[in-house]
VEXGUPA-166362 format. One record per residue (C-alpha): residue in one letter; chain; y, z, x. Coordinates in Angstrom, 2 decimals, always signed. Last residue first. Example, Ala and Ser with C-alpha at 12.3 -4.5 7.8 and 13.67 -1.06 7.14 Angstrom:
BEGIN
<site resn="S" chain="A" y="-1.06" z="+7.14" x="+13.67"/>
<site resn="A" chain="A" y="-4.50" z="+7.80" x="+12.30"/>
! end
This chain:
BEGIN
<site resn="X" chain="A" y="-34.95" z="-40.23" x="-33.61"/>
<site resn="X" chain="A" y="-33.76" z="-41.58" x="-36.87"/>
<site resn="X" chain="A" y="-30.70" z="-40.16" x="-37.33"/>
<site resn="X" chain="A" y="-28.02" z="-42.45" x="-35.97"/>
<site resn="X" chain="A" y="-27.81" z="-40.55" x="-32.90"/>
<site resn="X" chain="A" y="-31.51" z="-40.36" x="-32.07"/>
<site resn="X" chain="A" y="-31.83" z="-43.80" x="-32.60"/>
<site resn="X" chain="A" y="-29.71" z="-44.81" x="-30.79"/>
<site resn="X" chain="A" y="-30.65" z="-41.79" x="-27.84"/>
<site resn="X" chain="A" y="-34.08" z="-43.34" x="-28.59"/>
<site resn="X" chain="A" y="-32.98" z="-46.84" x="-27.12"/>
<site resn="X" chain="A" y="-30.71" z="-45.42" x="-24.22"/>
<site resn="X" chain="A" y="-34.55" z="-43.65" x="-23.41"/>
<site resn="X" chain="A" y="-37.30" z="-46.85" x="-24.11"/>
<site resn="X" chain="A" y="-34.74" z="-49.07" x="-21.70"/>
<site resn="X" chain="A" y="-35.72" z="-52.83" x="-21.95"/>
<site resn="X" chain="A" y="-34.98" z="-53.56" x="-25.61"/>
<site resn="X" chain="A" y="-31.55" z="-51.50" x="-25.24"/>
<site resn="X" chain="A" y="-30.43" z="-52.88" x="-21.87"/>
<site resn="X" chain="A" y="-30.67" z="-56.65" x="-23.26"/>
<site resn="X" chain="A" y="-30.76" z="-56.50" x="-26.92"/>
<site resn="X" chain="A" y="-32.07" z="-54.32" x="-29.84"/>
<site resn="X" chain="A" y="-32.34" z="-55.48" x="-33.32"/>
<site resn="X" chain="A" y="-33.46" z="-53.28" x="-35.91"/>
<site resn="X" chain="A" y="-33.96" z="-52.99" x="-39.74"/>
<site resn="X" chain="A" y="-34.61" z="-50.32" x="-42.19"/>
<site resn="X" chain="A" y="-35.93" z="-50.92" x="-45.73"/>
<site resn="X" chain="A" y="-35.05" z="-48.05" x="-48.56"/>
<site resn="X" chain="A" y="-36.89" z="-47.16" x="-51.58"/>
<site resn="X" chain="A" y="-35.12" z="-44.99" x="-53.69"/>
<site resn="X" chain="A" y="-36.08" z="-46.48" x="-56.89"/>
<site resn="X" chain="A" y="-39.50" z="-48.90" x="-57.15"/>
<site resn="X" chain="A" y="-38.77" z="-50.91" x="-60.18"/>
<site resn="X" chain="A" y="-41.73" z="-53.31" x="-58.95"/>
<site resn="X" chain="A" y="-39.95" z="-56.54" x="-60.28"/>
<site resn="X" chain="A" y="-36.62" z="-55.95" x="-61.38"/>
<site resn="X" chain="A" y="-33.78" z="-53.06" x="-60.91"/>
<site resn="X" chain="A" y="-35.02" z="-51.19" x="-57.59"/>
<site resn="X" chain="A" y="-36.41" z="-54.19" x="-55.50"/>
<site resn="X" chain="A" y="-34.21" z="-57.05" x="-56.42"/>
<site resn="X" chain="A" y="-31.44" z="-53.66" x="-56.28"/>
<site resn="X" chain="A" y="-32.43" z="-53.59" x="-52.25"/>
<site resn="X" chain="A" y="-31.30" z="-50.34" x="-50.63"/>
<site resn="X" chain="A" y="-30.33" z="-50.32" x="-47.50"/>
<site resn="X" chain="A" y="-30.90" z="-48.90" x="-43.58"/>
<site resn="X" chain="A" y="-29.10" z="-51.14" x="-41.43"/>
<site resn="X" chain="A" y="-29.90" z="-50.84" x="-37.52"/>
<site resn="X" chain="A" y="-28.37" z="-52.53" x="-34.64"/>
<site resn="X" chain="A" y="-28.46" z="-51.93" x="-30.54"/>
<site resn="X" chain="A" y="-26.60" z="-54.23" x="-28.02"/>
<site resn="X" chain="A" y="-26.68" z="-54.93" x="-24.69"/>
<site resn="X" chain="A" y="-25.31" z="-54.92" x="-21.20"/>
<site resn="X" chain="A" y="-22.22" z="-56.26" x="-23.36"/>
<site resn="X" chain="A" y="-21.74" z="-60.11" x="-23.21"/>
<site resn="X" chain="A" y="-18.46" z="-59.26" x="-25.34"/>
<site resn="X" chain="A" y="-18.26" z="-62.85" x="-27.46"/>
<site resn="X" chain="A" y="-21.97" z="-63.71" x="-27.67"/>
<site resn="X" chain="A" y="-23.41" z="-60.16" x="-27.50"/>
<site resn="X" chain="A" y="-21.68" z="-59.48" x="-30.71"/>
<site resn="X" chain="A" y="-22.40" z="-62.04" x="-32.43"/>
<site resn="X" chain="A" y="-25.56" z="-61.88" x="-31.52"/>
<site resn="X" chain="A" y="-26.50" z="-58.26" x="-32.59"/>
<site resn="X" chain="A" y="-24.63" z="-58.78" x="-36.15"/>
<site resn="X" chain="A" y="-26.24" z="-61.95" x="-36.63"/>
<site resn="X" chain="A" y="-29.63" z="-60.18" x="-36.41"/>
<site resn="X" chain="A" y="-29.45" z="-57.51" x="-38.52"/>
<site resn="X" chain="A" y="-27.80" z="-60.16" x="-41.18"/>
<site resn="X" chain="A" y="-30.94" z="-61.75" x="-40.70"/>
<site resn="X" chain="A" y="-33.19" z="-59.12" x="-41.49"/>
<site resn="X" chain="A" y="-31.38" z="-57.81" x="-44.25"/>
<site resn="X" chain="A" y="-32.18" z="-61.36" x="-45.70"/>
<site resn="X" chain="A" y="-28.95" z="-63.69" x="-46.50"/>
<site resn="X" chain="A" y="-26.14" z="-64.12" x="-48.88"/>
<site resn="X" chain="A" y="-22.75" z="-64.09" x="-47.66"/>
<site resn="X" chain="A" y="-20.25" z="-61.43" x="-47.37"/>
<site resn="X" chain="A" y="-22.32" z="-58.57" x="-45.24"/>
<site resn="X" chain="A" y="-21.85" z="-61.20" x="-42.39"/>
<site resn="X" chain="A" y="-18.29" z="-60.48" x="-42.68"/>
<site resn="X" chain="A" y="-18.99" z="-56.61" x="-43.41"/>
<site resn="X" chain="A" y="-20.53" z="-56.09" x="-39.98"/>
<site resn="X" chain="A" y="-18.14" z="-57.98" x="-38.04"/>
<site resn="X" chain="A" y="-15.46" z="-55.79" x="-39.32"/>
<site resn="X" chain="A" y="-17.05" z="-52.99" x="-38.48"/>
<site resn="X" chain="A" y="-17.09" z="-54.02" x="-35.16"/>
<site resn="X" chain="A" y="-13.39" z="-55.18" x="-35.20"/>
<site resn="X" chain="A" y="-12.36" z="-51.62" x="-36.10"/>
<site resn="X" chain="A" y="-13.54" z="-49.86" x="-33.45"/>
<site resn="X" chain="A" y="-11.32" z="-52.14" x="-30.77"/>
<site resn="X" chain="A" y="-13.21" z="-54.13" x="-28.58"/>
<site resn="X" chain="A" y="-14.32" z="-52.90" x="-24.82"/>
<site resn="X" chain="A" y="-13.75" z="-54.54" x="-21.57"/>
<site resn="X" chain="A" y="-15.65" z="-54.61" x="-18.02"/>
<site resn="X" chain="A" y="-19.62" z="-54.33" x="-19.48"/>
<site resn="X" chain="A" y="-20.03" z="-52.95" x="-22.57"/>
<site resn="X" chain="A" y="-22.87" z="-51.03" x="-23.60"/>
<site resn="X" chain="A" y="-22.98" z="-51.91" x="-27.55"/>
<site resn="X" chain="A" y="-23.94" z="-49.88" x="-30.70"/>
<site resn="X" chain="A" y="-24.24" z="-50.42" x="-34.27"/>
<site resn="X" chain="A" y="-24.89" z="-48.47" x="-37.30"/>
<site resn="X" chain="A" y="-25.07" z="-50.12" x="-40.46"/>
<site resn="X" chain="A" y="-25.63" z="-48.03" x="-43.83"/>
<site resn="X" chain="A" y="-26.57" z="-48.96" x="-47.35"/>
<site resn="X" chain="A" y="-26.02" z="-51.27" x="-50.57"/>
<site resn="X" chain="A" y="-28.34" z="-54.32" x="-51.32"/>
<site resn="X" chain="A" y="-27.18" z="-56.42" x="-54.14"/>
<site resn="X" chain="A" y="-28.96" z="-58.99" x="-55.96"/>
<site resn="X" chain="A" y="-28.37" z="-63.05" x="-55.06"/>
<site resn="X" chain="A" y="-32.35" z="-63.51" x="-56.09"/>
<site resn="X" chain="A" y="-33.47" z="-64.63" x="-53.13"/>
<site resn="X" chain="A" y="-30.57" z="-64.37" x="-50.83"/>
<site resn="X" chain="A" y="-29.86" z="-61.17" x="-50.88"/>
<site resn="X" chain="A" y="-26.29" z="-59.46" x="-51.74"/>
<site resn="X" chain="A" y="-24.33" z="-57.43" x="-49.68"/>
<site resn="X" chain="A" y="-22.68" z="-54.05" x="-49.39"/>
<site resn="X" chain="A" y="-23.44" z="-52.41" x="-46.37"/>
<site resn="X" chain="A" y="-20.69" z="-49.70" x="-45.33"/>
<site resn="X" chain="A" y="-21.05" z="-48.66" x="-41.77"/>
<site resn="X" chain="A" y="-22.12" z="-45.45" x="-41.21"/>
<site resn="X" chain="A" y="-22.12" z="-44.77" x="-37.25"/>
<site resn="X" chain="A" y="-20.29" z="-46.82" x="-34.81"/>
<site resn="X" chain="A" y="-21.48" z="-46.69" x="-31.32"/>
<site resn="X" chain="A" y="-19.91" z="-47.13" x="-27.87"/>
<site resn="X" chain="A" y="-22.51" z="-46.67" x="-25.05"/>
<site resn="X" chain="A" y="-21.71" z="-45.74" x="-21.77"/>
<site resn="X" chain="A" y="-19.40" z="-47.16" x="-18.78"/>
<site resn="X" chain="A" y="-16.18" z="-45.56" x="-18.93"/>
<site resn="X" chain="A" y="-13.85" z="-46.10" x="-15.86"/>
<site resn="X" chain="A" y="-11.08" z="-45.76" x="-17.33"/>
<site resn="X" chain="A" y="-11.42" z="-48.24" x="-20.02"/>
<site resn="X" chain="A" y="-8.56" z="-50.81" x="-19.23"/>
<site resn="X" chain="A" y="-9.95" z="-53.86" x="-20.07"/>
<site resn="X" chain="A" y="-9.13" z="-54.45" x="-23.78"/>
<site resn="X" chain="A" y="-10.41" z="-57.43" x="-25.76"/>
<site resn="X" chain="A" y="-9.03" z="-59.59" x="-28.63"/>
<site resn="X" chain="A" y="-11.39" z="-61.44" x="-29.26"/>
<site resn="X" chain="A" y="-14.05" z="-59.87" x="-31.45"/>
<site resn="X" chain="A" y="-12.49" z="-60.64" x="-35.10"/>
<site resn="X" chain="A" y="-12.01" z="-64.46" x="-33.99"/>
<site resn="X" chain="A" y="-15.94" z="-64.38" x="-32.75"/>
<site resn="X" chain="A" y="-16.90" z="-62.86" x="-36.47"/>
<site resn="X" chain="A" y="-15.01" z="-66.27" x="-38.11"/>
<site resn="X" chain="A" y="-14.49" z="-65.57" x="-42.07"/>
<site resn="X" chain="A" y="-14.13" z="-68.05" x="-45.05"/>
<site resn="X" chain="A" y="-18.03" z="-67.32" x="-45.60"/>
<site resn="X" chain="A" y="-17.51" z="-63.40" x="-45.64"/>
<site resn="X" chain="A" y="-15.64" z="-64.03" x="-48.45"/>
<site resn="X" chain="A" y="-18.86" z="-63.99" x="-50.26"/>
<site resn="X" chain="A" y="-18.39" z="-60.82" x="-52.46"/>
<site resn="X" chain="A" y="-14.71" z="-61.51" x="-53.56"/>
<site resn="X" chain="A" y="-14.78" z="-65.06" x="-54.36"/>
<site resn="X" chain="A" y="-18.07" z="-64.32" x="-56.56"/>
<site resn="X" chain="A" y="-15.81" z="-61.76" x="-58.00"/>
<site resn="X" chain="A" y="-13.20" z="-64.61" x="-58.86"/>
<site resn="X" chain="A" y="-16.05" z="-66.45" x="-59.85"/>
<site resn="X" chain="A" y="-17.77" z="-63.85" x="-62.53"/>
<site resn="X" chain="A" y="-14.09" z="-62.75" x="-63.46"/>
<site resn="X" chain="A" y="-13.43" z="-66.16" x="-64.75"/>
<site resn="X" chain="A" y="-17.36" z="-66.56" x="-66.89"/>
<site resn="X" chain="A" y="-16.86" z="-63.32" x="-68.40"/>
<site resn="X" chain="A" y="-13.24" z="-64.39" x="-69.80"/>
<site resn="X" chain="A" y="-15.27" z="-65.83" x="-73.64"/>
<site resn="X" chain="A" y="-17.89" z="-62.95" x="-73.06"/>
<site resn="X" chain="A" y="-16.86" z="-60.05" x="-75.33"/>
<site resn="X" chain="A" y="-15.14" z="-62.49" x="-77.75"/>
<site resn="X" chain="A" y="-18.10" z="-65.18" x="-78.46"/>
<site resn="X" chain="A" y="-17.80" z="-68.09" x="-76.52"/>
<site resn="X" chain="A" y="-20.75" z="-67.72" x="-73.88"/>
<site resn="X" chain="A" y="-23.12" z="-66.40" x="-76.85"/>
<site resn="X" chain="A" y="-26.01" z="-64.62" x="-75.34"/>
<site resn="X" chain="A" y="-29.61" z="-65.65" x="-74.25"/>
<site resn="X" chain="A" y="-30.10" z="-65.57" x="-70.73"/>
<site resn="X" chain="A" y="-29.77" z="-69.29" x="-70.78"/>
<site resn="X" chain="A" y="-26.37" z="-69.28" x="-72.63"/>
<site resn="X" chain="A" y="-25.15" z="-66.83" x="-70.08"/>
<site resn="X" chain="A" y="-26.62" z="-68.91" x="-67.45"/>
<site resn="X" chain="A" y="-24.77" z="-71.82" x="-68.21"/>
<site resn="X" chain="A" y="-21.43" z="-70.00" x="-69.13"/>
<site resn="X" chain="A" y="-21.80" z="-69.10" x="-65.71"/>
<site resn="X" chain="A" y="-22.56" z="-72.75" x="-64.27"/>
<site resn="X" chain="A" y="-19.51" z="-73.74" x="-66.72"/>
<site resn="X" chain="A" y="-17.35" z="-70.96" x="-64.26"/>
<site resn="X" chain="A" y="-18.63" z="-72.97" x="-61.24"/>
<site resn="X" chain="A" y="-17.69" z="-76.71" x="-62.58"/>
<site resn="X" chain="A" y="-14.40" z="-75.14" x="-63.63"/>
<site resn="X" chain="A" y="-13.51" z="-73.99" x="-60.01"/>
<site resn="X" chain="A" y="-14.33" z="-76.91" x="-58.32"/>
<site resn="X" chain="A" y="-17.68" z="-77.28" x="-56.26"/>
<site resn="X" chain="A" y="-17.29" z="-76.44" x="-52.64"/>
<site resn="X" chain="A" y="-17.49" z="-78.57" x="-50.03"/>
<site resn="X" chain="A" y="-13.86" z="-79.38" x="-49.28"/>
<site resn="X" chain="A" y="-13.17" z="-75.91" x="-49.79"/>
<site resn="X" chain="A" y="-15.72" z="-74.58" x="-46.62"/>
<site resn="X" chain="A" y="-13.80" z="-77.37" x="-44.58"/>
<site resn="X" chain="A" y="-10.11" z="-75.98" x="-45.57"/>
<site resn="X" chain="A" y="-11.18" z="-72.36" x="-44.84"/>
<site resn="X" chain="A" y="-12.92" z="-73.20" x="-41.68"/>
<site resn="X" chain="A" y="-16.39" z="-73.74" x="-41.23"/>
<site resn="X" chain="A" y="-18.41" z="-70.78" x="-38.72"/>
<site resn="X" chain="A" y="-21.49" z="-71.66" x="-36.68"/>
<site resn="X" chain="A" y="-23.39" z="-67.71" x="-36.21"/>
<site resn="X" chain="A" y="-26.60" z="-68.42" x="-37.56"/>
<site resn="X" chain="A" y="-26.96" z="-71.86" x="-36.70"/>
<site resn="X" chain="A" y="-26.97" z="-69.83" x="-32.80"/>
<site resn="X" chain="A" y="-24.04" z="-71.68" x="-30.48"/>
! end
């Protein structure tokens, strides 16, 4: 299996992680650092609501993507086209300067004999959404993931985002968004089902 896609368990990612108290200090670190008071009366809870949201963002590391994709169902009727999601949610943070990025997945898939329900796609997507990596990478999970547990024809990704390290801090460039791709198997070797993608998310 991919590094990218190797999953810990709940009770193996704890058993790594720092306690609670040594993560809230590391806030009351950076507060400090960044020039504030950690103990004045504005602040003094900061530091319990920063790792409880923490908690909240990266949760995607306490989640499996292959447990959310296997539960299958085989009885399709005969249907043998695409399946696409449109307008995924994208909230994640990079892993340079743990900023957010906030935008759109869409994600399609050609199955083969079974299909997964909707919801497990988008599912996928916001699991790898919960940890900290490049767009690019999380474009990339999403396609593999999904080819490793449906082994679809093939798979077609795009997340168009915004990138707040981008729009809040060095350039200040607003309204700039990247766009990613990853296209597998059928997609990457047919120029038409990949346009009609593209063409259905908008950017054909």
């Amino acid at each position: 299996m991919s590094e990218i896609l190797k999953w810990r368990s709940p009770e193996e990612a704890e058993q790594k992680r720092p306690s609670r108290e040594a993560a809230m200090e590391a806030v009351r670190t950076l507060i400090a650092w960044a020039g504030d008071d950690p103990d004045r009366e504005g602040l003094k809870d900061t530091p319990k609501r920063v790792v409880e949201a923490y908690r909240e963002w990266f949760r995607g590391y306490d989640e499996c993507p292959s447990d959310e994709l296997s539960r299958v169902f085989e009885d399709v009727g005969g249907y043998d086209d695409m399946v696409m999601l449109k307008n995924i949610d994208v909230e994640s943070h990079c892993e340079h300067h743990i900023a957010p990025f906030l935008g759109k997945a869409f994600v399609a898939y050609l199955p083969t004999e079974s299909v997964v329900g909707i919801s497990k796609i988008a599912r996928v997507v916001e699991i790898f959404a919960k940890r900290l990596q490049t767009q690019e990478t999380m474009t990339s999970q999403i396609a593999e993931a999904i080819t490793a547990s449906l082994k679809p024809h093939g798979v077609a990704v795009l997340i168009d985002a915004e990138h707040q390290c981008m729009s809040t801090r060095g350039v200040h460039h607003k309204d700039v968004t990247t766009v990613t791709t990853q296209f597998t198997g059928a997609f990457k070797e047919d120029a038409e089902l990949r346009n009609r993608f593209l063409k259905l998310a908008g950017y054909g």
